[in-house]
RODO-2510 file (C-alpha; in nm, 4 decimals, decimal comma):
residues 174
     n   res          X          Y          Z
     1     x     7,2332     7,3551    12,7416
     2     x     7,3574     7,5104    12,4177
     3     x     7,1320     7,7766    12,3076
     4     x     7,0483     7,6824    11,9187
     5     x     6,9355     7,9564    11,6920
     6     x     6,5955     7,9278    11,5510
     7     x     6,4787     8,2800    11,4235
     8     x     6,0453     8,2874    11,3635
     9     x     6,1079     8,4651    10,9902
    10     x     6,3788     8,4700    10,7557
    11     x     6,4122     8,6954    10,4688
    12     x     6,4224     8,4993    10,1414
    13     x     6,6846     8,5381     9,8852
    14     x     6,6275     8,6835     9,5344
    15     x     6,8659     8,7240     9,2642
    16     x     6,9249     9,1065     9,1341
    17     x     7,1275     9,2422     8,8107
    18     x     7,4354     9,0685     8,8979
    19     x     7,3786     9,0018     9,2618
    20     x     7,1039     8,9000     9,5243
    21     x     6,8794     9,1610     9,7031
    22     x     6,6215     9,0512    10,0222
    23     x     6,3169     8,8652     9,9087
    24     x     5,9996     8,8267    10,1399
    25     x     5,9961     8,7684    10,4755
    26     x     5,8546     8,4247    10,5687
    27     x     5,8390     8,1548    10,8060
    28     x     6,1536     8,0252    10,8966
    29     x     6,0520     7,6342    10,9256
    30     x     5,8305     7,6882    10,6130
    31     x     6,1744     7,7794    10,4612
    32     x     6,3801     7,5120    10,5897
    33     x     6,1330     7,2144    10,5173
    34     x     6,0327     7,3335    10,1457
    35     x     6,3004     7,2314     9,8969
    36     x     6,4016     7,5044     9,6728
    37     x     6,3558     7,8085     9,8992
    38     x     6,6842     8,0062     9,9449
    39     x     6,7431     8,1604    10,2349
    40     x     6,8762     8,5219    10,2552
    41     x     7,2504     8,4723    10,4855
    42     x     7,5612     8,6536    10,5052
    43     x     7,9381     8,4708    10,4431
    44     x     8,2178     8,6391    10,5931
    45     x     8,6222     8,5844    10,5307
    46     x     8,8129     8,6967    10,8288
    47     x     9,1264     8,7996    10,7377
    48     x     9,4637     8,8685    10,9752
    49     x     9,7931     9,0593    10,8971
    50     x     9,9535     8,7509    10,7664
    51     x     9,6549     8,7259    10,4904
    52     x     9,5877     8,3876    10,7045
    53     x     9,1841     8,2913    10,6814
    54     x     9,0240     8,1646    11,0041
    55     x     8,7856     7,8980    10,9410
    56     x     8,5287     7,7619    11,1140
    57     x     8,4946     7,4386    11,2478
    58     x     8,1210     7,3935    11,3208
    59     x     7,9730     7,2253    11,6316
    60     x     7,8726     6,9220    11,6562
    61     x     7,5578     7,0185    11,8096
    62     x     7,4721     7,2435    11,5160
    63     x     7,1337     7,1327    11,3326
    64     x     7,3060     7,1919    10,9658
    65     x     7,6315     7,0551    10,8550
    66     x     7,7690     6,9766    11,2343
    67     x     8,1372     6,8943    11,2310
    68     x     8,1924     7,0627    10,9032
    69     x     8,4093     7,3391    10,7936
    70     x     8,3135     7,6907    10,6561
    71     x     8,3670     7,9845    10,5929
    72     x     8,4967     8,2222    10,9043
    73     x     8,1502     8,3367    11,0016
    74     x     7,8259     8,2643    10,8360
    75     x     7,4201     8,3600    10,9287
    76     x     7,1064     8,4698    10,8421
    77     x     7,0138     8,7944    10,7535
    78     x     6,7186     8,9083    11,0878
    79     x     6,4262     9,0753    11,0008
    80     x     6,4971     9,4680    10,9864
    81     x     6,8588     9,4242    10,8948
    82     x     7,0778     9,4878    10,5999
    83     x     7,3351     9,2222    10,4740
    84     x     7,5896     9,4285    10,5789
    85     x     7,4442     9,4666    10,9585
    86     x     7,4079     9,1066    10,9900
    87     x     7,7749     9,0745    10,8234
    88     x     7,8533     9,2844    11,1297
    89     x     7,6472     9,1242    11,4177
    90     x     7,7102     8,7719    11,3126
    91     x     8,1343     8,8505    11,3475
    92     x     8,0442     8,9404    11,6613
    93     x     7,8281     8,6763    11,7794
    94     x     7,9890     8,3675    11,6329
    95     x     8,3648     8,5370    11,6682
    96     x     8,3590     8,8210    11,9411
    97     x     8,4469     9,0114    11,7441
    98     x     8,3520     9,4064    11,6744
    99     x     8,3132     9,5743    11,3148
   100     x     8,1724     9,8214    11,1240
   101     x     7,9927     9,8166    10,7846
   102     x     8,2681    10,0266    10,6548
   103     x     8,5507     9,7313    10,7526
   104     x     8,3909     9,4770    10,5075
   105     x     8,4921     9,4561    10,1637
   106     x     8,1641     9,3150     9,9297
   107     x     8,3335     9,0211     9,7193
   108     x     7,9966     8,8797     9,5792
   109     x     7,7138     8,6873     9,6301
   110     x     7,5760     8,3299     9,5114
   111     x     7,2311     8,1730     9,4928
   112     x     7,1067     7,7929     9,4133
   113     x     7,1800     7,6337     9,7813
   114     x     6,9107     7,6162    10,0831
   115     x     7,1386     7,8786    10,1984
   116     x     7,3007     8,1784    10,0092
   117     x     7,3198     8,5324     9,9950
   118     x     7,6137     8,7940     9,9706
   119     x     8,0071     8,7373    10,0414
   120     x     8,2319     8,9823    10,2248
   121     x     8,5832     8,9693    10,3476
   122     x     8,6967     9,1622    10,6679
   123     x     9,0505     9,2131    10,8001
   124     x     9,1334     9,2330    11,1623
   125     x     9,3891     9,1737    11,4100
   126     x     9,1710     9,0999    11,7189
   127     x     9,1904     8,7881    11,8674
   128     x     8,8739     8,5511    11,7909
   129     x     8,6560     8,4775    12,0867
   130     x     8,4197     8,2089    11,9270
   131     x     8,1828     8,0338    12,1748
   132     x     8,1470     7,6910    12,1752
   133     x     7,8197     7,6892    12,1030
   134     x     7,8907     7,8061    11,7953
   135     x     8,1818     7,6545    11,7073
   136     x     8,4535     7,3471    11,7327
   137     x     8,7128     7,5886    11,9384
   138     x     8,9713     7,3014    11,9034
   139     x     8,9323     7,2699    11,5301
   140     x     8,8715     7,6332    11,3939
   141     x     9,1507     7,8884    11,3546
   142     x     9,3635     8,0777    11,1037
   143     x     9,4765     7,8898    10,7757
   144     x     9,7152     7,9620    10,5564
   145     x     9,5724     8,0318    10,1979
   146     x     9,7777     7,7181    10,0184
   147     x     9,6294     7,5043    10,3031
   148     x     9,2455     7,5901    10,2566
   149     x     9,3548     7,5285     9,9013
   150     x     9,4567     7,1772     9,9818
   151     x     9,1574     7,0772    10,2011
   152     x     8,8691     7,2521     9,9504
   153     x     8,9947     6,9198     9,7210
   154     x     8,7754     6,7485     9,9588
   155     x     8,4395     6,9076     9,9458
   156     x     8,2824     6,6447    10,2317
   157     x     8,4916     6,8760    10,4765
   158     x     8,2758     7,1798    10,3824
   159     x     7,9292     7,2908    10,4098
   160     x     7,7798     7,3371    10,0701
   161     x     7,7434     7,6724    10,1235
   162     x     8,0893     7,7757    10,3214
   163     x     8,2236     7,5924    10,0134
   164     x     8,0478     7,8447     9,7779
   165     x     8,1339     8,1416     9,9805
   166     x     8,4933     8,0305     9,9913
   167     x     8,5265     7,9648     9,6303
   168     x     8,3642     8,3214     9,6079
   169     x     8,6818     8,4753     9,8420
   170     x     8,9365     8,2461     9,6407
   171     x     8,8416     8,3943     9,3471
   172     x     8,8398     8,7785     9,4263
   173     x     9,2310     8,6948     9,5610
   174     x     9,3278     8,6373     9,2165
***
């Protein structure tokens, strides 16, 4: 059986200056069932030598958005962590792959979706291990930039908020 994620408490989400900081922690199905509550997660661009992206083609057993595309690795923020540690523990878990704070590159943040938080981009070279449980192995891997370009014209591919991120990563390219 695939193990599903279901944390007891997320952090909430609250806009700062010109970014977002951790809100309260509260119940995590309070969060998901009341409209308007954003949810404090982490959006991650993985990056190889050939500037290729690796996107993420998510399960179809996922509870949110399955069979969409996102970002390279997305997740929520745990209680007790930084948005930088879960930056860092969610590459791992969804792509098996191991950084360190200092290897992500803050690009920005976004609020206004069920889901949002802060943006980072990470190069590497290791090969992606992602789990089916987390992911469509098949369908994810390494684009080129020109054709994530072409296939964000269709945002019914996307997860709202994998859309947002990547329109976030897009722009700090430029």
């Amino acid at each position: 059986m695939t193990r599903v994620y279901d944390p007891q408490n997320v952090y909430l989400v609250r806009k700062h200056d010109d970014g977002v900081v951790l809100g309260e922690l509260v119940d995590h199905r309070w969060a998901e069932e009341t409209p308007g509550v954003e949810q404090a997660c982490v959006y991650v661009a993985l990056i190889n030598r050939d500037g290729a992206i690796y996107i993420q083609h998510r399960s179809p057993a996922k509870r949110l958005w399955p069979g969409r595309k996102t970002i390279s690795v997305s997740g929520h923020v745990d209680p007790g962590e930084t948005f930088e540690q879960a930056a860092v523990r969610e590459v791992g878990e969804e792509l098996g792959i191991e950084l360190s704070e200092s290897d992500l590159r803050p690009l920005g943040s976004f609020t206004g979706l069920s889901h949002c938080g802060r943006v980072y981009e990470a190069t590497s070279d290791a090969p992606p291990r992602p789990g089916p449980a987390e992911l469509d192995v098949e369908r994810s891997g390494f684009l080129p930039v020109w054709q994530l370009q072409h296939l964000m014209s269709d945002s019914d591919l996307f997860t709202p908020s994998g859309m947002q991120a990547l329109a976030i990563w897009m722009a700090a390219r430029k």
